[in-house]
C-alpha positions as CSV (number, residue, x, y, z in Angstrom):
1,X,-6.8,-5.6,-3.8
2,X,-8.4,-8.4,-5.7
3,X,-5.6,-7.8,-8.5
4,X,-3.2,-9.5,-5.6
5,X,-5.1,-12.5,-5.5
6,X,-5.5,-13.2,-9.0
7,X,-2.5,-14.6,-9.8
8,X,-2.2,-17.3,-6.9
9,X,-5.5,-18.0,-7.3
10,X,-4.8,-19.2,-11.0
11,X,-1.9,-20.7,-10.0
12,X,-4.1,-22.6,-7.7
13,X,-6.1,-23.8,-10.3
14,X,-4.1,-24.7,-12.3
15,X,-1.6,-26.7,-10.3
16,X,-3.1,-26.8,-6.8
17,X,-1.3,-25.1,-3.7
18,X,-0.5,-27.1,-0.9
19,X,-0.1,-23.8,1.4
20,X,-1.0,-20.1,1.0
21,X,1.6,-17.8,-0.2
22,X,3.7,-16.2,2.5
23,X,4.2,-12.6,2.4
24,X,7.7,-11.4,2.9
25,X,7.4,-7.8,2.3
26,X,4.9,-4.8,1.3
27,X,4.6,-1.4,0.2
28,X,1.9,1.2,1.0
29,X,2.1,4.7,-0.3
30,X,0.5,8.2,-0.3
31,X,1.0,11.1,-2.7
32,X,0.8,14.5,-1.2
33,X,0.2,17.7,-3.5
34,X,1.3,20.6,-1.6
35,X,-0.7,23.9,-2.1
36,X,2.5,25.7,-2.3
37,X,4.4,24.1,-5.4
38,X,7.6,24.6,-4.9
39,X,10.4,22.5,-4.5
40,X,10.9,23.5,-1.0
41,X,7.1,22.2,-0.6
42,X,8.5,18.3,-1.1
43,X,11.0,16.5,0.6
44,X,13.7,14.1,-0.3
45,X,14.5,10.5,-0.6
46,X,15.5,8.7,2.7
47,X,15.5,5.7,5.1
48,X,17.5,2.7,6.0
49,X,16.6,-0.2,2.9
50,X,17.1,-3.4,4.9
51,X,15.1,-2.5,7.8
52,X,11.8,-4.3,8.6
53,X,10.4,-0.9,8.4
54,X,11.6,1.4,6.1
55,X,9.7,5.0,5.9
56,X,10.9,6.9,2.4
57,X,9.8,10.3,1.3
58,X,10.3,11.4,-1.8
59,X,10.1,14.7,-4.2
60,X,7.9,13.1,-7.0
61,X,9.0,15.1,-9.7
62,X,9.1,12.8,-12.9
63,X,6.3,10.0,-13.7
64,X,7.3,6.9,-15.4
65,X,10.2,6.4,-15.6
66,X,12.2,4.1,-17.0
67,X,16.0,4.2,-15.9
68,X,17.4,1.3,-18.5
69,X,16.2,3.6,-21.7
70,X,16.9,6.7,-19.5
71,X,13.3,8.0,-20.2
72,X,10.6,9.9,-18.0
73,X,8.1,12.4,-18.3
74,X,9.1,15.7,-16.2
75,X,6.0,16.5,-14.0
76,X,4.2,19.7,-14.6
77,X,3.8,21.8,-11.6
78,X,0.3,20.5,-10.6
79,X,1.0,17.2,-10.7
80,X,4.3,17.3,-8.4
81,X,4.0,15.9,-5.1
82,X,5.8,14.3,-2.0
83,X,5.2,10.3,-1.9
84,X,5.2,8.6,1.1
85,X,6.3,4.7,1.1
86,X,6.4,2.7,3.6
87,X,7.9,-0.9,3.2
88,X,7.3,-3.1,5.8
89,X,9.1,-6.5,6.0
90,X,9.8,-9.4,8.1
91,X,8.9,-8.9,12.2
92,X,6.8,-5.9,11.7
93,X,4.8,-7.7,9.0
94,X,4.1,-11.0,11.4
95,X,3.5,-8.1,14.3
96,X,0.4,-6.9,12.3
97,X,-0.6,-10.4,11.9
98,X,0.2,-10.7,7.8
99,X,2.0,-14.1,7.4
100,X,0.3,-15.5,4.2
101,X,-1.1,-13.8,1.6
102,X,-4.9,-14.6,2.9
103,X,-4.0,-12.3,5.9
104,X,-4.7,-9.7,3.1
105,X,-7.7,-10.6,2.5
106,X,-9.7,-8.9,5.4
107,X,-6.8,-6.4,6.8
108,X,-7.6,-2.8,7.1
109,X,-4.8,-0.9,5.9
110,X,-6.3,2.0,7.8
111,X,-4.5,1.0,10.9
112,X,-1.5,1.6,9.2
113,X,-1.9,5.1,9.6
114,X,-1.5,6.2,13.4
115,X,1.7,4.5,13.4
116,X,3.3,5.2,10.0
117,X,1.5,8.2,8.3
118,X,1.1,10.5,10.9
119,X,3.1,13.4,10.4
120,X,3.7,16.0,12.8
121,X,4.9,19.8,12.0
122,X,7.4,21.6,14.3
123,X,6.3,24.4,16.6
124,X,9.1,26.7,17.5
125,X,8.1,29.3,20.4
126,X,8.5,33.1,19.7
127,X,9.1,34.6,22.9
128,X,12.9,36.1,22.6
129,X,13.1,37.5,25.6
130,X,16.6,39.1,27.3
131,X,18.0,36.5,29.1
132,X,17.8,37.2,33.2
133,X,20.5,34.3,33.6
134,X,22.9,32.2,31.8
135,X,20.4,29.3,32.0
136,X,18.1,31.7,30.4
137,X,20.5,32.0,27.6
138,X,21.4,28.5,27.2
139,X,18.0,27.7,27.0
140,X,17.4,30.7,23.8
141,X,20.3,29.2,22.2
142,X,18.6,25.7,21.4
143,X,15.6,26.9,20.4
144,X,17.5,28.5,17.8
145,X,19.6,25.9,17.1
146,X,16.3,23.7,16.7
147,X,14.9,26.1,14.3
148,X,18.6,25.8,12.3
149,X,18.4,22.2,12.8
150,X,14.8,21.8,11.3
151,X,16.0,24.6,8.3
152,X,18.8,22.3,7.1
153,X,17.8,18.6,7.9
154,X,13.3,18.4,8.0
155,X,11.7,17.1,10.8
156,X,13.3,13.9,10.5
157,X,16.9,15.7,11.6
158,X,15.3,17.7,14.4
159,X,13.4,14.2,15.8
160,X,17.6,13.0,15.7
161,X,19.0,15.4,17.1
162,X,16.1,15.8,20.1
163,X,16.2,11.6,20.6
164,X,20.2,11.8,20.9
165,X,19.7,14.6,23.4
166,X,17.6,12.5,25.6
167,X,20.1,9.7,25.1
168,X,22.8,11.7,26.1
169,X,20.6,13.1,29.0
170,X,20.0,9.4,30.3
171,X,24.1,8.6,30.2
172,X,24.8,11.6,31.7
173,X,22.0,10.5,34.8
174,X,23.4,7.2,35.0
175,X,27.3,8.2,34.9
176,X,26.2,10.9,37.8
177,X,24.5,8.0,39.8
178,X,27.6,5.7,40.0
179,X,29.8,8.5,40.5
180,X,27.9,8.8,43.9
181,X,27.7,5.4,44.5
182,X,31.8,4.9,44.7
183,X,32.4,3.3,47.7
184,X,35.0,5.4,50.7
185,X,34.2,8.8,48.1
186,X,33.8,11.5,50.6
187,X,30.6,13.4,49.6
């Protein structure tokens, strides 16, 4: 941390500041190294770039690189791994109170964790019972398609498709509830 501070602090020095740096954006990260090292073990790159939080995970499987000479050192097994950026910008970064660069000074990136670096694993149940009903089988149809959903898209396509679910649960609710408000509607 005290690498970040060196610069503006010799630019103080040197020419005086009338007002601490403002911070417009930052990047934490975390590399993961699988026990199993496979490429199915890592993940891909992904996440929206102009948002004021943007989560990325990528397969780490070159070291640097340099893209204008078209150079990089291919990773041995060992060393591949899943990073784990997060880039936090504008709102988000005034919500954790870092507006000028001395807000780094005494911040505990450890708070970052619970809300951006927790990481959850899917649970799938294993009962495949007959189905007594057709509710029964409507209901051993998604949990397959949920384990099909998490096989081609991660966690991050099985959160998706579960969040637009409940969305689609909540129009339904509210389309059913003014359908029983229409006024002179026999019931």
């Amino acid at each position: 941390m005290a690498t970040v501070f060196q610069v503006p602090d010799a630019l103080g020095m040197t020419f005086g500041i009338t007002e601490p740096p403002r911070i417009t954006g930052t990047e934490i990260s975390v590399d993961a190294y699988p026990d199993d090292q496979s490429d199915l073990a890592r993940a891909k790159l992904l996440g929206a770039q102009k948002d004021d939080v943007m989560i990325r995970l990528m397969d780490k499987l070159i070291d640097t690189q340099n893209r204008k000479a078209g150079t990089a050192d291919v990773s041995e097994d060992h060393r591949k791994r899943v990073r784990i950026e997060v880039t936090l910008k504008g709102i988000e970064l005034h919500s954790l109170g870092l507006d000028r660069l001395p807000d780094l000074r005494d911040f505990k990136f450890t708070t970052l964790q619970g809300k951006y670096f927790q990481f959850k694993l899917p649970t799938f149940p294993v009962d495949m019972e007959e189905s007594k009903s057709g509710l029964d089988a409507v209901k051993a149809e998604r949990k397959i398609w949920r384990v099909k959903t998490f096989a081609r898209t991660g966690i991050v396509g099985l959160m998706a498709m579960e969040a637009e679910r409940e969305a689609g649960k909540k129009a339904g609710a509210r389309v059913l509830k003014w359908n029983l408000k229409i006024p002179g509607r026999k019931k």
